[in-house]
C-alpha positions in Angstrom: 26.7 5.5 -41.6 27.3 7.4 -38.1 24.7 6.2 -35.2 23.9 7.5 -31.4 21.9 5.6 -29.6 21.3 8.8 -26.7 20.6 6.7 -23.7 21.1 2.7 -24.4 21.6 1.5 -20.4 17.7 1.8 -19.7 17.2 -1.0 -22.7 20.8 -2.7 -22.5 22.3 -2.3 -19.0 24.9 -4.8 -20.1 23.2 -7.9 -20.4 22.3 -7.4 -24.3 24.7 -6.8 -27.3 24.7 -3.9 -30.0 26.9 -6.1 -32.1 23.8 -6.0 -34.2 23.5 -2.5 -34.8 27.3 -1.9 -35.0 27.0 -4.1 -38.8 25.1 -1.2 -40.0 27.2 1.7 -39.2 29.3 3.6 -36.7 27.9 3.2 -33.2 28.2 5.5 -30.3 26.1 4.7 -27.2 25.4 6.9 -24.2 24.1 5.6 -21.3 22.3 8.9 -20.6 21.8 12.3 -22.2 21.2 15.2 -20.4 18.9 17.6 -22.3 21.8 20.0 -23.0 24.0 18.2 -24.7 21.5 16.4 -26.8 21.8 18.1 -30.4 25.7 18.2 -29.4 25.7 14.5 -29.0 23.8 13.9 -32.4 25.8 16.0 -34.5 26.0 15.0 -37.9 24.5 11.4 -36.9 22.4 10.1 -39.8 20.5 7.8 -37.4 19.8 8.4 -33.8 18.0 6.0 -31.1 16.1 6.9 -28.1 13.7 5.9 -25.3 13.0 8.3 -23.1 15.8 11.1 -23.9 13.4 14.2 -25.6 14.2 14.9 -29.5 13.1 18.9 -29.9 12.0 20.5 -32.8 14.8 22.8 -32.5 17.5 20.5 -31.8 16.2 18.8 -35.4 16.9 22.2 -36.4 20.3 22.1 -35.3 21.2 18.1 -36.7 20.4 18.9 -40.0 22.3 15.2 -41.1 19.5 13.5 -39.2 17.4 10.8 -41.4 16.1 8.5 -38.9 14.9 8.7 -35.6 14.2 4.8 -34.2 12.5 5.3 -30.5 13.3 2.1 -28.3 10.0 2.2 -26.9 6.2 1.9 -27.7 5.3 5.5 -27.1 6.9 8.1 -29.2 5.9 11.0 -27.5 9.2 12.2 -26.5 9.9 12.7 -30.5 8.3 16.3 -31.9 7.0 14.1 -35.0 5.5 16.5 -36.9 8.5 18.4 -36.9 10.5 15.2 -38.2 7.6 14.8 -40.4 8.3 18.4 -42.1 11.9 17.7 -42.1 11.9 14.2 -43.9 12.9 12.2 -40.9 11.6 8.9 -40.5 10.2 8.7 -37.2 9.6 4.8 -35.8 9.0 3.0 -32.7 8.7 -0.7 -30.9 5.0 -2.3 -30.7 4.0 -5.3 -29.1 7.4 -6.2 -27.9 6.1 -6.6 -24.4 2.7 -8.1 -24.8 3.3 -11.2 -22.3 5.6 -9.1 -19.6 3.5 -6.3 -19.6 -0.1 -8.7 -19.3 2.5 -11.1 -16.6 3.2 -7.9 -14.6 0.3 -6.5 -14.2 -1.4 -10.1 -12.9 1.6 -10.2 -10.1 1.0 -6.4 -9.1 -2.9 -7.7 -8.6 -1.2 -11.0 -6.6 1.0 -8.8 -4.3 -2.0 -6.3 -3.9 -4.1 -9.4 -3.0 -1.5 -11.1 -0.7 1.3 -9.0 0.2 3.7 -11.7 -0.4 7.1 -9.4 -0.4 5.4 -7.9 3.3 4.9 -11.2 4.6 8.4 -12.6 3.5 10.0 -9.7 5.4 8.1 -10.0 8.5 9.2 -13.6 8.4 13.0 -12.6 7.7 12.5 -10.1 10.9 11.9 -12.8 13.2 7.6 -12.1 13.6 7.0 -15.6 12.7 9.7 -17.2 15.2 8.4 -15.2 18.1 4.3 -15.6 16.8 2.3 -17.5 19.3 -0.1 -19.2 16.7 1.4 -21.4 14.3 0.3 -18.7 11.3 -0.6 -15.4 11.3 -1.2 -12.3 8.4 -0.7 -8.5 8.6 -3.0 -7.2 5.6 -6.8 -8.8 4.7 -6.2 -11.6 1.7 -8.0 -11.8 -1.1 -9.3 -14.9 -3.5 -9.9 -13.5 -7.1 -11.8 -16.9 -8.2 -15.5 -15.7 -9.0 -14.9 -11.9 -8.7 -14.8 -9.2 -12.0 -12.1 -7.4 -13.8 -12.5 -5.2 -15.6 -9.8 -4.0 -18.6 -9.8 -0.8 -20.1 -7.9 -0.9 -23.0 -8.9 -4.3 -24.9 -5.2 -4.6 -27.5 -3.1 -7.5 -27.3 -1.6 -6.9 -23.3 -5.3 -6.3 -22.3 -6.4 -9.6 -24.0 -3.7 -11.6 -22.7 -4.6 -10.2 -19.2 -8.0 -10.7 -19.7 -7.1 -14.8 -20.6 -5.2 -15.1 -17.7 -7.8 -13.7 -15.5 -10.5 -16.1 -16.9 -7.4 -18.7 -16.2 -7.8 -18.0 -12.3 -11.7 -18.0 -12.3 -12.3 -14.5 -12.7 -15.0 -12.8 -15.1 -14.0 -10.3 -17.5 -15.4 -7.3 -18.8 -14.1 -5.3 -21.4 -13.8 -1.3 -22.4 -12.1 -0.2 -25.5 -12.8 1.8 -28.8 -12.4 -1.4 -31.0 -14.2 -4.5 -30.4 -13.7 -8.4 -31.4 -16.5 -10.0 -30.5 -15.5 -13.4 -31.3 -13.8 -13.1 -27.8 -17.0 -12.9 -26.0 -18.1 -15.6 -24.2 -19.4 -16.6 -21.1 -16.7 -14.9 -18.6 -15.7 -12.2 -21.0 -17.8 -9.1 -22.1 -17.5 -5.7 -24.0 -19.3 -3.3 -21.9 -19.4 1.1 -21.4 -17.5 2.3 -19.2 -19.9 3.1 -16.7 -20.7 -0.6 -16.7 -17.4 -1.6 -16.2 -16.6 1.2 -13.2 -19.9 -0.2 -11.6 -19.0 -4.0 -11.8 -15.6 -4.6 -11.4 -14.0 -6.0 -8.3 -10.3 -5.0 -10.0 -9.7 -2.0 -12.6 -6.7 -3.1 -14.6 -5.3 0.1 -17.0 -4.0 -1.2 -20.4 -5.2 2.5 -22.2 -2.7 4.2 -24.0 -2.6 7.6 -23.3 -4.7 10.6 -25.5 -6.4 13.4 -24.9 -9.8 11.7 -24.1 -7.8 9.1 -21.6 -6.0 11.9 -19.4 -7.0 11.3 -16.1 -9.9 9.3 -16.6 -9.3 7.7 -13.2 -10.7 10.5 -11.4 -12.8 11.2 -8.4 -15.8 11.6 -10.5 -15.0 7.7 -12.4 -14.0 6.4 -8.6 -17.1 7.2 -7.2 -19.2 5.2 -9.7 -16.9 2.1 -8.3 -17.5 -0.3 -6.0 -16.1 0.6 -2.5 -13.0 -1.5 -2.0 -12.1 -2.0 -5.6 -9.1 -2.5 -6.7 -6.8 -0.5 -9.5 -4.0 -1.6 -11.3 -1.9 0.6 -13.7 1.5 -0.4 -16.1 0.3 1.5 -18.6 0.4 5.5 -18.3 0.7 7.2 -15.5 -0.8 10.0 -16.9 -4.1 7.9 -16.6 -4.9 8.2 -13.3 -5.7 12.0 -11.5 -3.2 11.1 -8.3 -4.5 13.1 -5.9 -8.1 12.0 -6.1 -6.7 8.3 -6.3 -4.8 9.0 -3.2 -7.9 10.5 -1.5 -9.4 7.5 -2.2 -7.3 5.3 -1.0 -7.0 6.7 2.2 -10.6 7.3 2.2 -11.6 3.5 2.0 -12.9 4.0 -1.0 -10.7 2.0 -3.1 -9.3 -0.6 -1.0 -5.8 -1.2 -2.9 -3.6 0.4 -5.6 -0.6 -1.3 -8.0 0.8 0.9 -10.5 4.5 0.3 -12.1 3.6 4.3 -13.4 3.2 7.5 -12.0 2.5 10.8 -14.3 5.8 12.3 -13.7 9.1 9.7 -14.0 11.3 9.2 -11.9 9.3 9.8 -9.3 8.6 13.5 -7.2 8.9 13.1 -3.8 5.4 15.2 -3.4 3.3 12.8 -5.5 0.5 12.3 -3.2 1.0 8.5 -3.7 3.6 8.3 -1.5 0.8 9.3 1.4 -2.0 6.8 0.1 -2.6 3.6 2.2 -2.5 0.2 0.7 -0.7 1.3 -2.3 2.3 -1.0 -3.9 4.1 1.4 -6.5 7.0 -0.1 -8.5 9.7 2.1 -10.7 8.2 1.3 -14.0 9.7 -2.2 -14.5 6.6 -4.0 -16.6 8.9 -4.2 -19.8 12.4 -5.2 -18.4 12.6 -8.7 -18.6 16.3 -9.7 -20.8 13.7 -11.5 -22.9 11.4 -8.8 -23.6 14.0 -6.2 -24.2 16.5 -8.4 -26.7 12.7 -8.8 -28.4 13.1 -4.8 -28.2 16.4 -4.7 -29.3 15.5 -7.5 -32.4 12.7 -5.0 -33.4 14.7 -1.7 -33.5 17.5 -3.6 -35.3 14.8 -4.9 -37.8 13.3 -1.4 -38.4 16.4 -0.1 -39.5 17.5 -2.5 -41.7 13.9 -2.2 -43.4 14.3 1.5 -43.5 17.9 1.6 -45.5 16.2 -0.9 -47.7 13.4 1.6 -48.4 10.7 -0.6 -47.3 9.6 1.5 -44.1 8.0 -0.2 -41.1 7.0 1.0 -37.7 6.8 4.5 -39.0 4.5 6.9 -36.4 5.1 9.7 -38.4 3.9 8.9 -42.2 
């Protein structure tokens, strides 16, 4: 059995092993794939892996040996699945590999937002401290989070497991999403509309996956029902979050701080009007890295594949 893996360093910069996958077949790994030499790259491959490296429908035209697609990631868009579907490749992908560094990350984007601590350290390191007149001193406002309000849009597993450490620190908890549990309800933790959550939340913490109905729904017309200084924090989608009107708000006053780990175009543009937003910490989409989350990646992917030349599918997005 021939694999590609089409752009392995993003999950295994060299601190993980394919040994795994190499039992199963013939393994080539790429670090990266440019789109042009994708199909070339695949070949006649049976079984291909990517995360982020686009899968056409015409370069499925062109790999006609192609049975299985495994994406090393929880969103598959970068897959044409229907035409996989049409073709009779099996199409699958990672979930809830990353529920506790995903939920962890998005607590210590609210913790820098709230305290600066990187800023500080560096001020230190610069010699402000040494040459301070008072025996202490702080360059941004810091917050306490005991007895004030998230609220988590998007109530899966990452948003729960946010949502407990939240309570853990003293906050309140209120709660948006399509599907609702309500044995976790209780005194700090409530489903509520949207509206309700926009109008009483100190912090807005994004754990939506992306659709149609989610595009953007951080907005100028959603940020206006907030509170004025709220607080927004994104390692979900960056497609989420209208930038421009978030940057407008920002440097409005409006919003008092942002923490996102995305942006709706990756790497980076230089013209994303987040780069000209005050009191903004942005980070290069890092919420999934740890070694421990990505062998729990790696485990998964592995574990799909050997289900899938057993005949017993799992993980399949495109059934």
């Amino acid at each position: 059995m021939k694999i590609v893996v089409l752009d392995g360093y993003t999950l295994n910069p060299g601190d993980l092993s394919w040994d795994s996958l190499k039992k199963m077949g013939t393994v080539t790994v790429y670090d990266r794939t440019a789109e042009a030499d994708v199909a070339q790259r695949i070949g006649d491959a049976e079984i291909v892996m990517t995360n982020k490296t686009l899968i056409t429908k015409e370069t499925l035209g062109i790999c006609t040996q192609l049975k299985y697609i495994g994406v090393l990631a929880t969103g598959y868009n970068v897959v044409d699945v229907a035409a996989a579907k049409e073709q009779g490749i099996t199409v699958t992908n990672i979930p809830s590999y990353g529920t506790d560094a995903v939920s962890q990350f998005a607590i210590a984007l609210l913790l820098e937002l709230c305290h600066r601590i990187g800023d500080h350290a560096q001020s230190v390191m610069a010699g402000d401290w040494n040459n301070n007149p008072d025996w202490c001193y702080w360059n941004y406002p810091l917050i306490e989070l005991a007895g004030k309000t998230m609220g988590i849009i998007g109530f899966g597993k990452i948003g729960q497991r946010t949502g407990h450490i939240a309570q853990a620190m003293g906050m309140k908890v209120l709660a948006n999403d399509v599907t609702k549990y309500p044995e976790l309800e209780s005194e700090t933790c409530h489903y509520v509309s949207l509206d309700e959550l926009y109008q009483g939340a100190d912090v807005i913490v994004l754990h939506v996956p992306l659709f149609s109905y989610t595009r953007e729904m951080i907005n100028a017309a959603s940020i206006v029902k907030m509170k004025d200084g709220v607080l927004i924090i994104n390692n979900s989608r960056g497609q989420l979050i209208a930038e421009k009107d978030l940057s407008d708000a920002l440097n409005s006053g409006k919003v008092g701080g942002a923490a996102v780990d995305v942006v709706s175009t990756e790497p980076i543009k230089l013209n994303n009007p987040l780069l000209q937003a005050k009191n903004i910490i942005i980070t290069p989409h890092i919420s999934w890295a740890p070694q421990e989350s990505r062998q729990r990646l790696m485990d998964i992917a592995v574990d799909n594949l050997i289900h899938f030349i057993n005949g017993v599918v799992r993980n399949q997005v495109n059934s």
